[in-house]
C-alpha positions, 0 to 999 in steps of 0.5 A, a space after each residue: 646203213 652206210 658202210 665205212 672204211 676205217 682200215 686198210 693195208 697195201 703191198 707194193 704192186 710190182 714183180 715180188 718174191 712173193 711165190 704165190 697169192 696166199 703169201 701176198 694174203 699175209 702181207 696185207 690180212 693182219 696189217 689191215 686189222 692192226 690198222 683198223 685198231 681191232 682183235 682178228 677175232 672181231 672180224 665176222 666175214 671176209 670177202 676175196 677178190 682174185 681173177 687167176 682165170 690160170 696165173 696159177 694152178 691153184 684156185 678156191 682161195 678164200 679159204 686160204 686167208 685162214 692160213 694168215 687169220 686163223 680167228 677166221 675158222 668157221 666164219 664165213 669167207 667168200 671168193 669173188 670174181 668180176 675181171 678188172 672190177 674183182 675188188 670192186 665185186 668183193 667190196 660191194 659183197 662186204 657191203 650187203 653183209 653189214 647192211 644186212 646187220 650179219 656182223 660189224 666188221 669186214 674183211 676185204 683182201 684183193 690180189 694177184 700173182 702174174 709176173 710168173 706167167 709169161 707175157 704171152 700166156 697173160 695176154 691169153 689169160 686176159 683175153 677171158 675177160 673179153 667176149 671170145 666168140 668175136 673178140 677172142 682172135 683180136 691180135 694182141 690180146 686184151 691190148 687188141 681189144 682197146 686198141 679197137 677201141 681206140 681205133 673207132 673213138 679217133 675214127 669218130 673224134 679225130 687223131 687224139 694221140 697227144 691226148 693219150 700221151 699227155 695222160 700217159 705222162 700225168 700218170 707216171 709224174 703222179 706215180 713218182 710220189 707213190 712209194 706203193 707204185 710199180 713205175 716209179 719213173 716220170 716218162 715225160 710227154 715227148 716219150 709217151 707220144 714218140 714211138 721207139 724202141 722202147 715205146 714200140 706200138 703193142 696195139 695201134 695206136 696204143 703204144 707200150 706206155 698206153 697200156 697198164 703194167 702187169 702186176 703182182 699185189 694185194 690190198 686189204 681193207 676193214 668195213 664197218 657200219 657208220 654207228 660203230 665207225 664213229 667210234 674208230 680212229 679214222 672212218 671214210 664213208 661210202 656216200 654212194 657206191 652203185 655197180 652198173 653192168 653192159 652187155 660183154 661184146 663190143 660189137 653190140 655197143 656204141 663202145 666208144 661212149 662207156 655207157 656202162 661207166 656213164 650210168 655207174 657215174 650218173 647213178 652214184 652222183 644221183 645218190 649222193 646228192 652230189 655233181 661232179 664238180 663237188 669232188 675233190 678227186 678221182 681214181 678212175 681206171 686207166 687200164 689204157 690210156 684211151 679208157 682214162 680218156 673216154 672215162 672223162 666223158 662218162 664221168 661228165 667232166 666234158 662233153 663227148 668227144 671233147 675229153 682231149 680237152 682236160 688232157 692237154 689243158 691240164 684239168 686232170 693234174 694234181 693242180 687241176 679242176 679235178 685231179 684224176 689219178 693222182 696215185 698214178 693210176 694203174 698206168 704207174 701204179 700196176 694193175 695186179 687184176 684182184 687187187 685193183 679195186 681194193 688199191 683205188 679204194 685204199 688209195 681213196 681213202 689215204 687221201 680222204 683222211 690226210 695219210 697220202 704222203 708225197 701223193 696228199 692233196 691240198 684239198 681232198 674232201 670227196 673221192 670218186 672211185 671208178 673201177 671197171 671189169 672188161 670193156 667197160 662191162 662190168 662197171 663200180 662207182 663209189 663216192 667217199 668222203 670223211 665220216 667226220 
C-alpha cells in the first residue's frame, strides 16, 4: 500500500506572534483537514513532529493538538523527534499506520518556536543535535560543525566559496516567489561571496548567508492510502520514501562524502524504479550552504567533488537541468527544526499538483525530497509524483 498526500496547510516561517508551539498547531491542524476535504472526526491518528530540546520549557506536545481538533480525543497521537529530520520522522511514523491498515487518514503537523530564545542559547540547543563528547566544544556551535565540514571538503576539493555563494544567491532569488519564506530578499552573488559587515564569517569559511535562518513555523499535512485517495480532490504519491541512518560522530566518517544522504538517494531511486534524471525537481536540505553542495554529490547529480559544477554552471536554477530548491530552501525560506520536513514535503506537493503559485514550474511531474537530522545522520528521502 502507498500512501498519499491529499492536504496540507503552512504558516509563514519567520519571527511570529505566535507565543508558543500549541498556538502555531492551530494555525495549520484544522486548515490541513479543510484542505483535504474531509470531517476532523475522520482523522484516526496524528503524528507530531517537534525537536525543543529547551526552545520552551514545555515538552509532551502531541497532546496539545487536542486543544485545536478536539475529535482527536481517545485517538492515538504520537510525538516524534529526530534533529533537522523531525517532520521527516513524523511522516514515515504516519505512514507505517496506514500501511498497517489501523485507520484511512493521518494527521501530520511539524513546528517550532525559537526566535524567543536568544541566539546564543539556539546555538547551545542545537549543539544536541551533534555528538557532544567530541563535538560539543566546537566554536560556534551547530555552525561549527559544518564549518568543519566545510573546511575538510575545500581542503580535499579546493577553495569552493563561489560555489556556496552561488547556492546561497539561488536560493534567496527562488524565496522571493515564495509568499511562505522567511527572507523574501534576492541577496545576489556579489553579497553572498563578499565578507561585510553584514555577511560577517559565523564559522569560516561560512558566512552568515551560508547558514539556514532560525525560525518559527508549523506545516501540516493529511495522508491517506492510495485506493481512498483516488476519490480525493488532489492526491500526491509516495513513489518511495526510505530513511537511512550513519553513525552521529564525524570523526568516524568520511564526513565530506554524506554516505548517509548517498544510500538514502540510492535506495529511494532504486525503489521507484527511477534515475535521477527522471525528476523534475529537488527540496533538498541547505541547513548550510556546504550541505546543498555535497547533497549534489549524494543525490548523483555530479561526481564527487565536482558539485561546484551545477552551482556555477546553473544546473540547479528553476531553468536548470534539475531545479534544486525552488521554494528557497531553508536558506530563505527558514528553517524552524519540526517543521522542516513537513515544509519540504508541502512544498513538494504545491509543485506536484499545479498550486505553487509565483514558485510553480513549467514542469513538475516527480519531486525528490531530502530532509536531513544532524551531519548527515539521520537521513529521509521521498520521491513523489501525482497520483493521476
Amino acid at each position: 500500500m502507498t500512501a498519499c498526500i491529499v492536504g496540507w496547510a503552512h504558516t509563514p516561517f519567520g519571527k511570529l506572534e505566535d507565543p508558543d508551539i500549541e498556538s502555531l498547531f492551530g494555525r495549520v491542524a484544522m486548515a490541513a483537514i479543510a484542505d483535504a476535504g474531509i470531517e476532523p472526526a475522520e482523522v484516526d491518528a496524528a503524528f507530531v513532529g517537534v525537536f525543543n530540546g529547551g526552545f520552551s520549557k514545555q515538552d509532551f506536545f502531541a497532546s496539545l493538538l487536542l486543544q485545536h481538533v478536539p475529535e482527536l480525543r481517545f485517538k492515538p497521537t504520537t510525538r516524534y523527534e529526530n534533529a533537522c529530520a523531525t517532520g521527516s520522522a513524523a511522516i514515515h511514523g504516519a505512514m507505517d499506520f496506514l500501511a498497517a491498515k489501523k485507520g484511512r487518514f493521518a494527521l501530520v503537523v511539524g513546528a517550532e518556536k525559537m526566535t524567543a530564545t536568544p541566539t546564543a542559547e539556539v546555538g547551545e540547543i542545537l549543539l544536541s543535535a551533534s555528538y557532544r563528547k567530541t563535538e560539543g566544544e566546537i566554536p560556534a556551535g551547530f555552525a561549527g560543525v559544518f564549518g568543519r565540514i566545510a573546511e575538510a571538503y575545500f581542503q580535499r576539493h579546493g577553495d569552493q566559496s563561489d560555489a556556496l555563494a552561488a547556492i546561497a544567491a539561488k536560493n534567496h532569488k527562488n524565496g522571493v516567489s515564495n509568499p511562505y519564506a522567511q527572507m523574501r530578499k534576492d541577496l545576489g552573488f556579489a553579497f553572498c561571496r563578499a565578507e561585510s559587515e553584514k555577511n560577517p564569517f559565523v564559522a569560516r569559511p561560512l558566512k552568515r548567508t551560508d547558514c539556514s535562518l532560525v525560525s518559527d513555523g508549523a506545516a501540516a499535512l493529511i495522508l491517506t492510502d492510495e485506493e481512498t485517495a483516488r476519490s480525493m480532490a488532489k492526491a500526491v504519491r509516495f513513489r518511495a520514501a526510505v530513511q537511512a541512518t550513519d553513525s552521529m560522530p564525524i570523526a568516524g566518517r568520511d564526513i565530506v562524502r554524506f554516505e548517509g544522504a548517498r544510500a538514502a538517494w540510492g535506495r529511494a531511486l532504486d525503489a521507484a524504479e527511477l534515475t535521477l534524471q527522471d525528476l523534475s525537481f529537488v527540496e533538498t536540505h541547505d541547513c548550510f550552504t556546504i550541505a546543498e553542495l555535497i547533497e549534489y554529490e549524494a543525490m548523483g547529480l555530479t561526481p564527487e567533488g565536482q558539485g561546484a559544477r551545477a552551482a556555477l554552471e546553473g544546473w540547479t536554477a528553476k531553468d536548470g537541468r534539475l531545479p534544486v530548491n525552488p521554494s528557497g530552501g531553508l536558506k530563505s525560506k527558514g528553517h524552524p527544526i519540526g517543521a522542516t520536513g513537513v515544509s519540504m514535503h508541502a512544498m513538494a506537493a504545491m509543485q506536484l499538483t499545479g498550486q505553487a503559485g509565483d514558485m510553480q514550474l513549467p514542469k513538475a511531474d516527480r519531486a525528490g525530497v531530502f530532509n536531513m537530522g544532524g551531519a548527515a545522520v539521520a537521513n529521509y528521502c521521498s520521491i513523489l509524483e501525482p497520483l493521476r
